[in-house]
MITOR-14326 format. One line per 3 residues: number of its first residue (from 1); their letters; for each residue x, y, z of C-alpha. Coordinates in Angstrom, 1 decimal. Each point is the difference from the previous one (the first is absolute). Layout:
N
NUM = a = X,Y,Z  ...
This chain:
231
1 = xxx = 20.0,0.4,17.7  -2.2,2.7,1.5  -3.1,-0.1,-1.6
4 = xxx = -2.4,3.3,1.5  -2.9,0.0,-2.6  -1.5,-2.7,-2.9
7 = xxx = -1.2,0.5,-3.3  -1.9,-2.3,-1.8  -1.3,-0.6,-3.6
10 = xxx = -3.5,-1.2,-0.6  -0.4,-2.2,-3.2  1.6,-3.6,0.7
13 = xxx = 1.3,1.1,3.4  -2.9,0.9,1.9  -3.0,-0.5,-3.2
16 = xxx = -0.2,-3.0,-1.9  -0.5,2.0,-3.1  0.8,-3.4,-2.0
19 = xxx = -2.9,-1.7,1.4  -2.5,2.6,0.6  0.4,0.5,-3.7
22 = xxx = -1.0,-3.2,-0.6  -3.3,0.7,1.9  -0.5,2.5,-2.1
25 = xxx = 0.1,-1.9,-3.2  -2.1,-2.9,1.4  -2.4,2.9,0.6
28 = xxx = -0.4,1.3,-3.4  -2.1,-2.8,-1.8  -2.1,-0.1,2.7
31 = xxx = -0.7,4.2,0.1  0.7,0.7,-3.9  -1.1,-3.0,-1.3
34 = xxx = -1.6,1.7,-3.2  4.5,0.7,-0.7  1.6,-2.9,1.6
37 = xxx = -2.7,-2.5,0.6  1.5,-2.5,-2.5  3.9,0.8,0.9
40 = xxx = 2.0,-2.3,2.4  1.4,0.8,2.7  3.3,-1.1,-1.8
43 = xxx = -0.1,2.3,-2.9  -1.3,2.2,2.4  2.9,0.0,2.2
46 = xxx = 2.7,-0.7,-3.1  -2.0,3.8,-1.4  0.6,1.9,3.6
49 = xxx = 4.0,-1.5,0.5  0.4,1.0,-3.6  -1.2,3.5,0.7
52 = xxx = 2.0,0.1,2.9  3.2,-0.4,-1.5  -1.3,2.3,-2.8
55 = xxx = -0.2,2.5,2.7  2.9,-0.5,2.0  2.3,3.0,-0.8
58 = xxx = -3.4,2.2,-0.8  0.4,3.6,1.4  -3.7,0.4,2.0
61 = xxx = -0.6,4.0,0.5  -1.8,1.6,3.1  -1.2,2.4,-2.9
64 = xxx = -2.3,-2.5,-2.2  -0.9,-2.8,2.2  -2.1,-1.4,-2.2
67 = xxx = 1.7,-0.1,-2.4  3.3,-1.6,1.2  -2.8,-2.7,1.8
70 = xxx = -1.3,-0.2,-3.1  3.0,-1.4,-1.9  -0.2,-3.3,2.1
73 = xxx = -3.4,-0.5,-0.5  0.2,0.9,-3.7  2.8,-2.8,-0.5
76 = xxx = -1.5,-2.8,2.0  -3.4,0.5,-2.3  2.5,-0.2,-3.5
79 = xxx = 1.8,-3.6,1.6  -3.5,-1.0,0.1  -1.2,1.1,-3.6
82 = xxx = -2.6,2.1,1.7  -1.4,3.7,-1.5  2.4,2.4,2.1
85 = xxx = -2.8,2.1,0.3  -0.8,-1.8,3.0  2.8,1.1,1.7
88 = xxx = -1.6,2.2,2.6  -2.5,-2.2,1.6  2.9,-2.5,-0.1
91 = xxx = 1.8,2.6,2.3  -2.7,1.0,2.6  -0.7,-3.4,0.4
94 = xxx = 3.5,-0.4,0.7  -0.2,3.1,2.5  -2.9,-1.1,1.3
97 = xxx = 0.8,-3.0,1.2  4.4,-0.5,0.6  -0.4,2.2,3.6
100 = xxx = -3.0,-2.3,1.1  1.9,-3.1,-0.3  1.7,-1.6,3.0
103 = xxx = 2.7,-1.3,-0.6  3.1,0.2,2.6  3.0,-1.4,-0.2
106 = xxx = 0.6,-2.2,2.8  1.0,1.4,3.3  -0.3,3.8,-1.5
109 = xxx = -2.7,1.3,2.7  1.9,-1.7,2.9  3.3,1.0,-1.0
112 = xxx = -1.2,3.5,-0.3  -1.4,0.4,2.3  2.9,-1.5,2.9
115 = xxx = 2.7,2.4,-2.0  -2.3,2.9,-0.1  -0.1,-0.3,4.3
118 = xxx = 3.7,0.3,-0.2  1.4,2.3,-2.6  -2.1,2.4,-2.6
121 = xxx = -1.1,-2.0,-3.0  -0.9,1.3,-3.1  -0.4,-0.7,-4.0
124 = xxx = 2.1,0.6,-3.2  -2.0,-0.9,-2.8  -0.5,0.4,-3.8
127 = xxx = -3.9,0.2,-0.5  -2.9,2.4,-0.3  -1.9,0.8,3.7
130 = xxx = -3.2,-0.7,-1.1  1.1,-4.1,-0.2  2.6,0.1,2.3
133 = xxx = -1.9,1.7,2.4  -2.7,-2.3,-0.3  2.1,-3.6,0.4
136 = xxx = 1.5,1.7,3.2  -3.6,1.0,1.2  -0.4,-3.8,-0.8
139 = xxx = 2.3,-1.2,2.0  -0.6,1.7,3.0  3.6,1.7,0.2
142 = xxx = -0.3,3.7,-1.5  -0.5,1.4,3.5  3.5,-1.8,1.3
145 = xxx = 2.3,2.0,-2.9  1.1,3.5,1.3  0.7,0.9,-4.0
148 = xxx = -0.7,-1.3,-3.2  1.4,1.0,-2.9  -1.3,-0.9,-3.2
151 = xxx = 1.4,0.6,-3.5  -2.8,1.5,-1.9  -0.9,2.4,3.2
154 = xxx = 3.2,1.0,1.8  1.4,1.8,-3.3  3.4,-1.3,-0.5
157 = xxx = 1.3,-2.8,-2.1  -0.8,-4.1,0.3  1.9,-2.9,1.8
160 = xxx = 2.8,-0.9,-0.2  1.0,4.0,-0.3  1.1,1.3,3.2
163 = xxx = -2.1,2.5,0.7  -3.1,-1.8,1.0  1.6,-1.8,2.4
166 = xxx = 1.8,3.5,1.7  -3.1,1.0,0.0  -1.3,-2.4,2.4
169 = xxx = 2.9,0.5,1.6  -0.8,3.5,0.9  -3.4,-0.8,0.5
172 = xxx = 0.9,-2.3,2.9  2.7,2.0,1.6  2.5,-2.6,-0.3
175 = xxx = 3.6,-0.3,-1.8  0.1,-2.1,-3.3  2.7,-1.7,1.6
178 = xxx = -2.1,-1.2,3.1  -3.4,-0.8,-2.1  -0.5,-3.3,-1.1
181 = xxx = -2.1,-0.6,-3.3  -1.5,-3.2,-0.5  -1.2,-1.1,-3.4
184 = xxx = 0.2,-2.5,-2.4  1.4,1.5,-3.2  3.6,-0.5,-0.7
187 = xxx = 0.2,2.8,-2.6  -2.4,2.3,1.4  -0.1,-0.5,3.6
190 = xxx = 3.3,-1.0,1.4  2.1,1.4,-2.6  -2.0,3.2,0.6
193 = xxx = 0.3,0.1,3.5  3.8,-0.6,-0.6  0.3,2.7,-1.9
196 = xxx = -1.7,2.2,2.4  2.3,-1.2,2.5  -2.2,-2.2,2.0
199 = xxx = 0.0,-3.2,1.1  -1.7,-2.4,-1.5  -2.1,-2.9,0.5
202 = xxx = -0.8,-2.2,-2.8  -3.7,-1.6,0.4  0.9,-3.5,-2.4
205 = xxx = -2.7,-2.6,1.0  1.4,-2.2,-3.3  3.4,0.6,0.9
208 = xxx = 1.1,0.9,-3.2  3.2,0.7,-0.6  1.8,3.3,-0.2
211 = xxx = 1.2,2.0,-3.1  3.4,-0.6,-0.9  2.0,2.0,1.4
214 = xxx = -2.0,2.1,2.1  0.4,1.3,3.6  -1.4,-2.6,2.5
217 = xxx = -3.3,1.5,2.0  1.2,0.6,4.0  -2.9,-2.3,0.6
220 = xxx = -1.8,-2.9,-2.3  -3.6,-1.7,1.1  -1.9,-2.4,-1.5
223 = xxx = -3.0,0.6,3.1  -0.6,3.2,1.3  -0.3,-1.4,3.0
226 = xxx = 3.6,0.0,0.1  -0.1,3.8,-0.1  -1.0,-0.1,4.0
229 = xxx = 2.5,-2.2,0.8  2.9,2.8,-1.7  -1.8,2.8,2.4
């Protein structure tokens, strides 16, 4: 397969969103001890997955930022029995803090870097700039992506919607059919890309197992490091 161009996402492929939000949370006593000061980091952490789930399908709007951010924050305070009007220092400390956090998945800066001295790179992601921005600022890569295209900046519709990803596409010069994306959600990253008519590579460090039925990924990895080896 000819592959002229790569596309990657960010959270879980590239960011260890899972882990730097743990950071976070181990960081909240310790700054807003007068709120969470007596919580654990259990109930903590039960609170934030709780509110992520809550969230999942939520609609976030370029238009009211705060507000849409606002709607996490708002539901992680309620799991915790916590006045709700709290909710907006809960979010700039949120804001504050996620971009500043290191937190790489392993090989991402090295594997980045060796495809982007081959082929044009570049990233597909659902986020707002300001954070995403940031964790690629943080992990030294932003300068190595000829395009990035965000959800809540480039105008169009989320992953797995095709769009977004013809958009990087274009962005890169390259044909769908000869730009790999790498990522490692089934539902929004490889059946996206599919659907987009690019091949797909399937970041699965757990090596989970695929959805019934579904179309298998042209490529599967459970190291990016294995991504040089394909190039």
């Amino acid at each position: 397969m000819a592959i002229d161009a790569i596309l990657f996402d960010v959270d879980e492929t590239l960011y260890d969103r899972t882990l730097a939000q743990e950071l976070i949370l181990a960081r909240l006593p310790l700054c807003l001890p007068d709120l969470f000061g007596d919580i654990t980091f259990a109930a903590l952490q039960a609170a934030w997955q709780a509110s992520d789930r809550d969230t999942g399908d939520h609609k976030y709007t370029v238009a009211d930022i705060q507000a849409s951010r606002s709607v996490r924050s708002m539901l992680f305070l309620r799991h915790l029995g916590i006045a709700e009007s709290h909710t907006d220092t809960v979010t700039r400390f949120y804001l504050d803090t996620y971009p500043t956090i290191a937190a790489p998945i392993a090989g991402a800066a090295e594997v980045v870097a060796a495809c982007a001295a081959r082929r044009p790179v570049g990233v597909v992601s659902n986020a707002y700039p300001d954070v995403q921005y940031g964790k690629l600022e943080r992990l030294g890569l932003r300068h190595l992506f000829r395009c990035i295209v965000l959800s809540e900046e480039y105008g169009g519709p989320r992953k797995p919607a095709p769009e977004i990803f013809l958009r990087g596409c274009e962005l890169l010069d390259s044909a769908p059919s000869a730009t790999l994306y790498v990522g490692d959600s089934f539902g929004n990253d490889v059946i996206g890309a599919q659907g987009a008519g690019l091949p797909a590579c399937w970041y699965n460090p757990r090596g989970l197992p695929r959805p019934d039925g579904a179309t298998p990924p042209a490529y599967e990895l459970q190291s990016l490091h294995e991504l040089e080896q394909l190039l």
